[in-house]
Structures are given as structure tokens and as C-alpha cells.
C-alpha positions in Angstrom: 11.6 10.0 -47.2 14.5 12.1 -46.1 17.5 11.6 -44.4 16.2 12.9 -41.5 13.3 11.0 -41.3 15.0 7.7 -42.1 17.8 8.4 -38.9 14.2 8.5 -36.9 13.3 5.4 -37.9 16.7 4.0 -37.5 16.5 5.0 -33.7 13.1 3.9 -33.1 13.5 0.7 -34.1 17.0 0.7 -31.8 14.6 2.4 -28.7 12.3 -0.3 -29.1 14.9 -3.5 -29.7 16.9 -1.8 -26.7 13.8 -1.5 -24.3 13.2 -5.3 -25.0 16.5 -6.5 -24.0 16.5 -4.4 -20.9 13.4 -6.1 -20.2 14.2 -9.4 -21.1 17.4 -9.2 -19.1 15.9 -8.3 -16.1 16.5 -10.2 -12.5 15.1 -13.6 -13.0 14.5 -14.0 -9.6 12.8 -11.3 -8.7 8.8 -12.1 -8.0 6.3 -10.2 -9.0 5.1 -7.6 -6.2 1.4 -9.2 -6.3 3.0 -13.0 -5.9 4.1 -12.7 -2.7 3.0 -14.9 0.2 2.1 -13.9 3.4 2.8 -16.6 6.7 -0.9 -17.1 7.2 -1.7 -17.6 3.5 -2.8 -20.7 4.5 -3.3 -23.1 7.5 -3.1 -26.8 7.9 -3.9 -29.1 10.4 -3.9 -32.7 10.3 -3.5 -36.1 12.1 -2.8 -37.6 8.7 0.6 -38.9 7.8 2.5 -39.4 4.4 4.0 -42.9 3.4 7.7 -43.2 5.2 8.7 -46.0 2.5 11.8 -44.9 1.3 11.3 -43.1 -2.7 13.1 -45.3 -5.1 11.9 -43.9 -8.3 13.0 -40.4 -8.2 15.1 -39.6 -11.7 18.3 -38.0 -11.0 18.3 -34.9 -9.1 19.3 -32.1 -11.7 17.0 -29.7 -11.4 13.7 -28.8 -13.3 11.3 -26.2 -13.5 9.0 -25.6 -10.3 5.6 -24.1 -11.0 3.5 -22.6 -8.5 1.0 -24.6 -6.1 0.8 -26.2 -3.5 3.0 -29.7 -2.7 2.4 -32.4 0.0 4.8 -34.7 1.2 3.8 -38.1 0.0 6.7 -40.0 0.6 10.0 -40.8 2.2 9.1 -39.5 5.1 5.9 -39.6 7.8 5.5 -36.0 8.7 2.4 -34.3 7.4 4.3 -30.9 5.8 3.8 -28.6 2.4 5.1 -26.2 0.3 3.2 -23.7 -1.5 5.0 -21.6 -4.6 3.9 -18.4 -5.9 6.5 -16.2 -7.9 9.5 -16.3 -6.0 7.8 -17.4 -2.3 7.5 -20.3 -0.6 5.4 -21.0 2.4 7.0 -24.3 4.6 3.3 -25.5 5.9 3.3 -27.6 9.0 0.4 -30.0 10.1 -0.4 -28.3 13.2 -1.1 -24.5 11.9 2.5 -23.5 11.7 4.4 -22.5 8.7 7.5 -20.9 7.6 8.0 -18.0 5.2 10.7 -17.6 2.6 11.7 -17.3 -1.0 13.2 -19.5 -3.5 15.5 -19.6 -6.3 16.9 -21.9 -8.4 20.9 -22.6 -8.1 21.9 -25.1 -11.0 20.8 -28.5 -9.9 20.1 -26.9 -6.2 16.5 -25.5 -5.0 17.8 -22.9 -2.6 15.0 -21.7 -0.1 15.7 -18.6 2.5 13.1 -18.5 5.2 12.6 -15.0 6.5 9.7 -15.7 9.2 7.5 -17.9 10.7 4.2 -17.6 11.8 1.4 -19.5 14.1 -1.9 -18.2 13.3 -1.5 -14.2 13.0 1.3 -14.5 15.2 4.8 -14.2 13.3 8.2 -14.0 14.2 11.7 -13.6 12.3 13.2 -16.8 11.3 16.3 -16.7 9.2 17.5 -19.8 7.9 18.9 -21.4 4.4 17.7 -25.0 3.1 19.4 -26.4 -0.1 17.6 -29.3 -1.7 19.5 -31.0 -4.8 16.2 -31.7 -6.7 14.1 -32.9 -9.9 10.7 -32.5 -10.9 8.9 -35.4 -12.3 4.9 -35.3 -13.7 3.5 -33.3 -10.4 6.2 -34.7 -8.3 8.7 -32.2 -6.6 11.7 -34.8 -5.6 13.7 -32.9 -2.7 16.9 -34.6 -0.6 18.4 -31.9 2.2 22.3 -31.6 1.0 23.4 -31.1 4.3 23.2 -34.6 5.7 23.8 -37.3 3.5 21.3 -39.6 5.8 18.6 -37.8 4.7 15.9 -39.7 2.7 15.0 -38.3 -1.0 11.6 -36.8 -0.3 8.4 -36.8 -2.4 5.8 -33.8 -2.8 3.0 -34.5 -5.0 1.1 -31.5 -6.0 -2.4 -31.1 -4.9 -5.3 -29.0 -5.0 -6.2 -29.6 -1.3 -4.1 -30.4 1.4 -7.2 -32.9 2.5 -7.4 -34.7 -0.3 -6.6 -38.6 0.8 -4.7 -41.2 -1.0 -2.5 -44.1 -0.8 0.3 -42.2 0.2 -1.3 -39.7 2.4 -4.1 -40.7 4.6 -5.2 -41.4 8.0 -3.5 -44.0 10.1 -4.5 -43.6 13.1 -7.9 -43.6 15.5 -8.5 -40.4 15.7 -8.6 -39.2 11.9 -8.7 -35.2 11.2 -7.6 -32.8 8.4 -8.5 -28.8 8.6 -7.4 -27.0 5.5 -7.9 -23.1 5.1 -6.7 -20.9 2.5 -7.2 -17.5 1.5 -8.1 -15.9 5.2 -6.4 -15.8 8.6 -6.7 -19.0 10.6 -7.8 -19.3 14.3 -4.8 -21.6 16.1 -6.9 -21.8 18.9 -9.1 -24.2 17.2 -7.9 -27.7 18.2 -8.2 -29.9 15.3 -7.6 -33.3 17.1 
């Protein structure tokens, strides 16, 4: 092998250890083009109610890894809301076919989402806002607690395959019992649901 030939070699094997660190260093929080959300991914709408019990066995809220699906509020609160991940969005899913579009990152011990929009059916409409959540995640639990008010309750989203799915700590309590869940199509808002 000659000199030449060896120098090749040499800066092939630097092209190729280069070109993986420049990918591999890349902006973490940038999603991938095909993960994004849109408002009406989804729509919810529902007279059921999580458990307002207050959560006492969250672990300590340092952070965690949050994978992608879709979380209901369980507990610690009785609204009927959601959040679905996927990449780096987030969809804030009301109960009466409203939700609230954004993206997410992780700050340290902080889940940090920025809503862009928010939509009713087809209709959308710009929303900018900033939520910061200190947080943990726990099993499929998401454990959430707004840092701007200290008298807000530590929240629990359990992640489910179905925003319809009852349980003990989401269910109907109430007479007149209703849950409409639709994903993966537009969603008619003119449809009452109860």
C-alpha cells in the first residue's frame, strides 16, 4: 500500500467519524418533519371526569423521559383533559372537542410546553402561550404540577390507548354518561356528544 493510498484511508475513516458526530450532535429538540401534530389530530368529547383526590404517591419531580402517546388525566384534578406526544409536539386535548397545539422540550427537571394554536373542529386560531410543569415519569404515569402557582395540585396522566377506556380513576359520574373519541380524521364539532 502506498503512501498515498494510506493518507486515503486516513481521511476516510476521519470523513466518516466526522459525519457521525455532526449527526450525533445535532439539535435534540428538533422533531422529526413527519412527527408533527396537527390541532385536529384528534377529538374528544366526554361527560366523564378523572378522580380529584389529591396524588400522594408521585416520586419527586426531577424529570424523566416522555415517550410518545397519548395521556389522560386520572388524578388530582376532575377535568376530563389529555396530552398526546409525538416527536417534539404536543396536542392539549379538551373534553368538549377543543385542543391546543404546541411543542415540547425538556428543561432539566422542567417539561416546558409552547402552545402555538388552538383549534375547535377544523377551525384554528393562534394561541401563544408557555406552560412549565416540574415533572417525573413513573411506570405509564406522567406526574405534572404547574410552577406558576404553588396552589396547584400535582397532577396524574396515565397513558392510554383510548381516551374512552373507563376505570377507577376515570369514569362516568354523572346521569347522563358519554365519551366520543376520534383519531386519525377531522372531527365534526357540531355533533353534540351530551
Amino acid at each position: 500500500m502506498t503512501a498515498r493510498e494510506d493518507d486515503m484511508k486516513a481521511m476516510t475513516r476521519y470523513l466518516v467519524l466526522f459525519s457521525m458526530l455532526v449527526v450525533g450532535c445535532g439539535d435534540s429538540n428538533e422533531g422529526d418533519g413527519d412527527s408533527a401534530l396537527k390541532c385536529d389530530a384528534i377529538g374528544w368529547c366526554t361527560s366523564w371526569e378523572s378522580d380529584q383526590a389529591a396524588v400522594t404517591d408521585a416520586p419527586a419531580l426531577k424529570g424523566g423521559s416522555v415517550s410518545d402517546g397519548l395521556y389522560r388525566l386520572e388524578r388530582g384534578s376532575e377535568d376530563a383533559r389529555a396530552l398526546l406526544f409525538k416527536g417534539k409536539s404536543v396536542l392539549k386535548v379538551g373534553g368538549s372537542w377543543g385542543n391546543i397545539l404546541g411543542t415540547w422540550k425538556v428543561d432539566g427537571s422542567h417539561l416546558v410546553i409552547t402552545t402555538t394554536s388552538s383549534c375547535y373542529g377544523t377551525r384554528e386560531d393562534s394561541f401563544n402561550e408557555t406552560f412549565r410543569y416540574a415533572f417525573a415519569v413513573k411506570g405509564d404515569t406522567l406526574y405534572l404540577h404547574e410552577d406558576e402557582f404553588e396552589d396547584m395540585p400535582i397532577m396524574a396522566w396515565r397513558k392510554v390507548d383510548s381516551l374512552c377506556q373507563e376505570n377507577a380513576s376515570f369514569n362516568c359520574k354523572v346521569s347522563n354518561c358519554t365519551c366520543k373519541y376520534v383519531a386519525n380524521s377531522s372531527f365534526d364539532t357540531s355533533e353534540r356528544c351530551f
